[in-house]
C-alpha positions in Angstrom: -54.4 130.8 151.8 -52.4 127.9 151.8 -51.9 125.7 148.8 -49.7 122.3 149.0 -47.3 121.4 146.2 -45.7 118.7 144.6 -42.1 119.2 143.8 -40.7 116.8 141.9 -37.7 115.0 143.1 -38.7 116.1 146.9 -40.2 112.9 149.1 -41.9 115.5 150.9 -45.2 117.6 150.3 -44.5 121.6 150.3 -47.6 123.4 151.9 -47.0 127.2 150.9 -48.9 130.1 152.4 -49.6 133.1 149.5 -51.3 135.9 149.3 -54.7 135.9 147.5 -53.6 137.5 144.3 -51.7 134.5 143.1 -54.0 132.1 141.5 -51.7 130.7 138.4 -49.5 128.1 141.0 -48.6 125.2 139.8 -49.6 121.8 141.3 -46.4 120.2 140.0 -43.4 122.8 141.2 -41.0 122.8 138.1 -37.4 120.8 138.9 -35.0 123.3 140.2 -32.0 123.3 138.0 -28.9 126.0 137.0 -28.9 128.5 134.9 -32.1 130.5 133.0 -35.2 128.9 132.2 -37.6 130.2 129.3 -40.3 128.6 131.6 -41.5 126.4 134.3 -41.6 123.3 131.6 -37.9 124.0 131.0 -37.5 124.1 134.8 -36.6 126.6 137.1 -33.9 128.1 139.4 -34.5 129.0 142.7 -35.5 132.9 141.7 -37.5 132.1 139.0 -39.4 129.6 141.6 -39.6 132.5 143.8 -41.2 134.9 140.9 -43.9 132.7 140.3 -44.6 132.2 143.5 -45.0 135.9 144.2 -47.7 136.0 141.4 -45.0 138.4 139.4 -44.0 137.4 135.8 -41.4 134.8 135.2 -37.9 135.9 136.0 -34.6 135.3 137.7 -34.5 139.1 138.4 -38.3 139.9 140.0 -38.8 142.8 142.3 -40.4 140.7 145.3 -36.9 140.3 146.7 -33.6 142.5 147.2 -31.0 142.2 144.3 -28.3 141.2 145.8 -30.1 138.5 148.2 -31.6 137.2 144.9 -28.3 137.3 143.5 -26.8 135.2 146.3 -30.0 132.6 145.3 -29.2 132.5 141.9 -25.1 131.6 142.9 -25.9 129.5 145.1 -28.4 127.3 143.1 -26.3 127.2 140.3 -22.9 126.3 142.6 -25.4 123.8 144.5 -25.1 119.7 143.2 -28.0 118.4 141.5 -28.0 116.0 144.5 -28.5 118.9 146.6 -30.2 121.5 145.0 -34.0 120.0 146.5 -32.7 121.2 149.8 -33.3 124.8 149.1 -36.9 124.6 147.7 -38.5 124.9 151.5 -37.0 128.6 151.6 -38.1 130.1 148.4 -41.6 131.3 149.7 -39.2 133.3 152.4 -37.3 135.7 149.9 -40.7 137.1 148.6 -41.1 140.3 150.2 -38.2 141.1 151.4 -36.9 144.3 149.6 -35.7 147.3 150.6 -33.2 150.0 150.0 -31.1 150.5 153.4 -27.5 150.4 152.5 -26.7 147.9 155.5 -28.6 145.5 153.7 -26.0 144.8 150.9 -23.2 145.5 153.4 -24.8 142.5 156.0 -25.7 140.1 153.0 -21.8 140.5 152.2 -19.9 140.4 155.1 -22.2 137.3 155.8 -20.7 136.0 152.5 -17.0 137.0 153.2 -17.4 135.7 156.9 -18.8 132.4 156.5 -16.4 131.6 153.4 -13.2 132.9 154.7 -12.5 129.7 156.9 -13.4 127.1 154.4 -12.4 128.8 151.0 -8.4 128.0 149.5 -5.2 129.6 150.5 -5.3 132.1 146.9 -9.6 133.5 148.0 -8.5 134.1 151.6 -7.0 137.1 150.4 -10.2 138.1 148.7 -12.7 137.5 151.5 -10.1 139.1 154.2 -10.6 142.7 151.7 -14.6 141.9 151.5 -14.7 141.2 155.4 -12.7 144.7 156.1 -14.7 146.8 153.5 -18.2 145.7 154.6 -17.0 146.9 158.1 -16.2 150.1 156.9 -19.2 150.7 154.8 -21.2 149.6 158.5 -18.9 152.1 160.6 -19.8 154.7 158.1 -23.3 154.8 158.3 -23.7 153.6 162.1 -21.3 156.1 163.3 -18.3 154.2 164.3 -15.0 154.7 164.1 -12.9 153.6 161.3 -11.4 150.4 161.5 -14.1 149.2 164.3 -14.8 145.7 164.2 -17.5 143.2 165.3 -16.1 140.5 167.3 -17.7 138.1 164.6 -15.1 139.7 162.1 -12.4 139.8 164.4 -12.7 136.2 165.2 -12.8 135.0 161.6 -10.1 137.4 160.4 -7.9 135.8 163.2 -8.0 132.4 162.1 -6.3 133.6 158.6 -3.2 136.3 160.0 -1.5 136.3 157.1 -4.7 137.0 154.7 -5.4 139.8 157.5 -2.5 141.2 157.5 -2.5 141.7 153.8 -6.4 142.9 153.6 -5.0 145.7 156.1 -2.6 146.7 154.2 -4.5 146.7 150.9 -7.4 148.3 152.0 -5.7 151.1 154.1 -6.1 154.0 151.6 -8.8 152.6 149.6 -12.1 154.6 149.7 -15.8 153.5 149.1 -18.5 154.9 147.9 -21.7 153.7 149.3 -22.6 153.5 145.2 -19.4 151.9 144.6 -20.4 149.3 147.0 -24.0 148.7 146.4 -23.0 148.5 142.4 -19.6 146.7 142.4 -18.4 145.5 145.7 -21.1 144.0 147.5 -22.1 141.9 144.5 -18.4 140.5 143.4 -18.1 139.9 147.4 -21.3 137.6 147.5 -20.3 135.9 144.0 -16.9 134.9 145.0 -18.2 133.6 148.3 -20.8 131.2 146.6 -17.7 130.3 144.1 -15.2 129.8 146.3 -17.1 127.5 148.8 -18.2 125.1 146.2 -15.0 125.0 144.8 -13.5 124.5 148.3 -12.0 121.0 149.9 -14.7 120.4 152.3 -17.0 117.5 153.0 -20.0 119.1 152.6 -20.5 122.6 150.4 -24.0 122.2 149.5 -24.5 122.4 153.2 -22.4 125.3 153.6 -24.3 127.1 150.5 -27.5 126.2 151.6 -26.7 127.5 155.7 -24.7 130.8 153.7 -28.4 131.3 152.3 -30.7 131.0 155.2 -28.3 133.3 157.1 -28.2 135.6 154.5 -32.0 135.6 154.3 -32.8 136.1 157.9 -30.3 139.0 158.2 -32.3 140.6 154.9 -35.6 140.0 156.9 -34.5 141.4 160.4 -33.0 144.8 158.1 -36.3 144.8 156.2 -38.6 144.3 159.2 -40.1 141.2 158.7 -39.7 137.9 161.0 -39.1 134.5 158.3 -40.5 132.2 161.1 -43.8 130.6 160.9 -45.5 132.2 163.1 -45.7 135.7 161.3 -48.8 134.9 159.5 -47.5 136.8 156.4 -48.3 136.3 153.2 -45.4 134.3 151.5 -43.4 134.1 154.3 -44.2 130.0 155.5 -43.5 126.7 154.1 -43.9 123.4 156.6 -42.8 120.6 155.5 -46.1 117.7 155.7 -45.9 114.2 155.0 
């Protein structure tokens, strides 16, 4: 079933496939905005948005998506301008759904995160994202088997472009040990927050852009781990929004 919204301060109409158990949507979509809202009068944030969407009651926390990919939604709406923040309602509908325990999940969502920040971010973060970039790796060579201190060329590139950050990360990291809870609890989420921070906070033209790209990636990386394709042509439930005039 496909129902087509009104969002206020979007010059476009939102056409939203859901499944058939949601039948409270509303025909105005609530203003996204930062921060918690009590309810969809008050506004809404992008994961609140996504909650009522998914039929599920009202909350930036609901269980229709993975917590640190919801995390990363609620960062970067907040971080996002008011100018901006319209940009991100045509990917709501594709974070419902995607859930899922595999440990590569957090460890994708935040070497995403570190990678795409570490060019852009200021001199005193590089540091930061350089130790988030090497630890993801070594939570992936853990589980995939590889030996320690592999890299994807990815990393290698973007750790390349900032030696002196490298360099340090190496030498911080060396005898530093991570527990897969560790990471899933404390690492993985700090990573992805000081991304979102540090890229709007960073001299660059355009950081809503880079938030908003930082969040599609992050989302179609959560969707290929949790088996689902976000393109349009799935036919599932929740998982389409075309933009109609």
């Amino acid at each position: 079933m496909a129902r087509t919204l009104v969002v206020a301060g979007l010059p476009t109409l939102l056409e939203v496939a859901v499944s058939g158990d949601v039948t409270h949507l509303p025909e105005m979509v609530p203003v996204l905005s930062r921060g918690k809202h009590r309810g969809p009068r008050q506004g809404a944030c992008f994961m609140e948005l996504a909650s009522y969407l998914a039929g599920e009651r009202w909350s930036d926390h609901p269980v229709c998506t993975h917590p640190l990919l919801a995390a990363l939604a609620r960062d970067v709406n907040d971080y996002t301008s008011d100018a901006g923040r319209a940009r991100l309602l045509p990917l709501i509908p594709s974070v419902i759904g995607l859930a899922g325990e595999d440990l590569h999940i957090d460890a994708r969502i935040a070497l995403i995160c570190a990678r795409m920040a570490l060019p852009v971010v200021a001199a005193a973060q590089q540091q930061v994202m350089a130790v988030s970039v090497l630890a993801c790796e070594r939570v992936l060579a853990g589980l995939d088997g590889r030996p320690a201190g592999w890299l994807d060329e990815q990393s290698q590139a973007v750790l390349a472009h900032v030696p002196h950050a490298a360099r340090w990360a190496r030498g911080f990291t060396g005898g530093i040990a991570i527990s897969p809870k560790a990471f899933r609890r404390h690492s993985a989420p700090a990573t992805v927050h000081a991304a979102a921070e540090a890229i709007a906070q960073a001299c660059v033209p355009q950081p809503d852009q880079i938030l908003h790209d930082l969040l599609a990636a992050a989302i179609a990386e959560c969707a290929t781990w949790s088996g689902r394709d976000t393109g349009p042509s799935t036919g599932r439930d929740t998982a389409m929004v075309a933009a109609a005039h």
